[in-house]
Structure formats: structure tokens, C-alpha cells
C-alpha positions as CSV (number, residue, x, y, z in Angstrom):
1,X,49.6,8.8,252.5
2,X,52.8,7.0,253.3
3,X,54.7,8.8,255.7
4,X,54.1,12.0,257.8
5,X,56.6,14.4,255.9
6,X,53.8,14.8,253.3
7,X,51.5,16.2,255.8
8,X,54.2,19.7,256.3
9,X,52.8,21.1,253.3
10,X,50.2,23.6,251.9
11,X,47.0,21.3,250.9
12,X,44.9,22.0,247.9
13,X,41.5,21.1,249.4
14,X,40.9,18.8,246.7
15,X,44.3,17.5,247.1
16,X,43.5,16.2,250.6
17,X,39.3,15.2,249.4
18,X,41.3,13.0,247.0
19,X,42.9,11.1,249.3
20,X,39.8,10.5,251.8
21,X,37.7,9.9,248.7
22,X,40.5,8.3,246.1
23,X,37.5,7.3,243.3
24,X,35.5,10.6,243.1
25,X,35.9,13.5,241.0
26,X,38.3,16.6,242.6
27,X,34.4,18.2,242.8
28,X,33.0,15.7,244.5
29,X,35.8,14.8,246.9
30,X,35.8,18.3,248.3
31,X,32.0,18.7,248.5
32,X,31.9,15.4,250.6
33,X,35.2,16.2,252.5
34,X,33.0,20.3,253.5
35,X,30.4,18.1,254.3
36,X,32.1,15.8,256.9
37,X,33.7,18.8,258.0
38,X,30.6,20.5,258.6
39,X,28.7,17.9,260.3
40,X,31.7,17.2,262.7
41,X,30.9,20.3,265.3
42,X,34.7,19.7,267.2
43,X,36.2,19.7,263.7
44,X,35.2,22.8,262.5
45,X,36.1,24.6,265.6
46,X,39.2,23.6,265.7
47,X,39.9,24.6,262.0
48,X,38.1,28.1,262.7
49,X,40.5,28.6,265.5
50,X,44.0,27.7,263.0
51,X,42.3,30.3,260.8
52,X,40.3,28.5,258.3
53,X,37.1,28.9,257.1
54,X,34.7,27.6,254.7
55,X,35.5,28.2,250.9
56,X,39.2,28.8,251.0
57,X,41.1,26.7,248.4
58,X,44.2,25.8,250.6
59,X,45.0,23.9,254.0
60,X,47.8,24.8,255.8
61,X,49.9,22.2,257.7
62,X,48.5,22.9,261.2
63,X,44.7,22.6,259.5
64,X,45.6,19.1,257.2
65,X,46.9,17.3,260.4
66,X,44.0,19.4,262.3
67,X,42.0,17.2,259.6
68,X,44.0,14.1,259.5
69,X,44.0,13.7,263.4
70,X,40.0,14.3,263.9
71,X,39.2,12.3,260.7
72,X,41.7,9.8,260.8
73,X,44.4,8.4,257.7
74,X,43.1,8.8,255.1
């Protein structure tokens, strides 16, 4: 991701998966994104307290950066 402007919209979790995990399917990139999400204990609380919770389809702003600050660029 080039510059921060893209991160001020509404992610499609595979969206974002694609980005950490550019050569995997949409499938695949999300089930390993959940899983590093899952396994990071600080992560996940911080997403469950912006309001997000396992199986939605969509990351707001606050959660991506949430994400992309914990997780690092992807």
C-alpha cells in the first residue's frame, strides 16, 4: 500500500488478506489473515473493542489501521 489515504476506507477482509498475503487465493488470504488475528491476543482485543468480530465481511478504517498498526505494512 502506497500511501496512507487508502487506509480511510471500508476494507473487504479479503481486500486487506490480499495485501498481507499478495500470492494466495481471496480464501486463503483471509483464513491466514483470521488466523494471525486470532493467535495475536492484543490484536483481537483491540478489534473487539472498535466493534469487530469474527466472521464479518468488512473492516472499517479505525479496525484496518487497528490491523495495519499491530501487524505492520503490509
Amino acid at each position: 500500500m502506497e500511501n496512507e489515504a487508502n487506509y480511510s476506507k471500508v476494507w473487504a477482509v479479503y481486500e486487506l488478506a490480499l495485501c498481507y498475503f499478495p500470492g494466495s487465493s481471496p480464501k486463503s488470504a483471509t483464513d491466514k489473515l483470521s488466523r494471525w488475528i486470532r493467535l495475536s491476543g492484543d490484536l483481537m482485543d483491540k478489534l473487539l473493542a472498535l466493534d469487530w468480530h469474527p466472521g464479518k465481511k468488512l473492516f472499517t478504517p479505525k479496525q484496518a489501521m487497528c490491523i495495519i498498526e499491530h501487524l505492520g505494512e503490509p
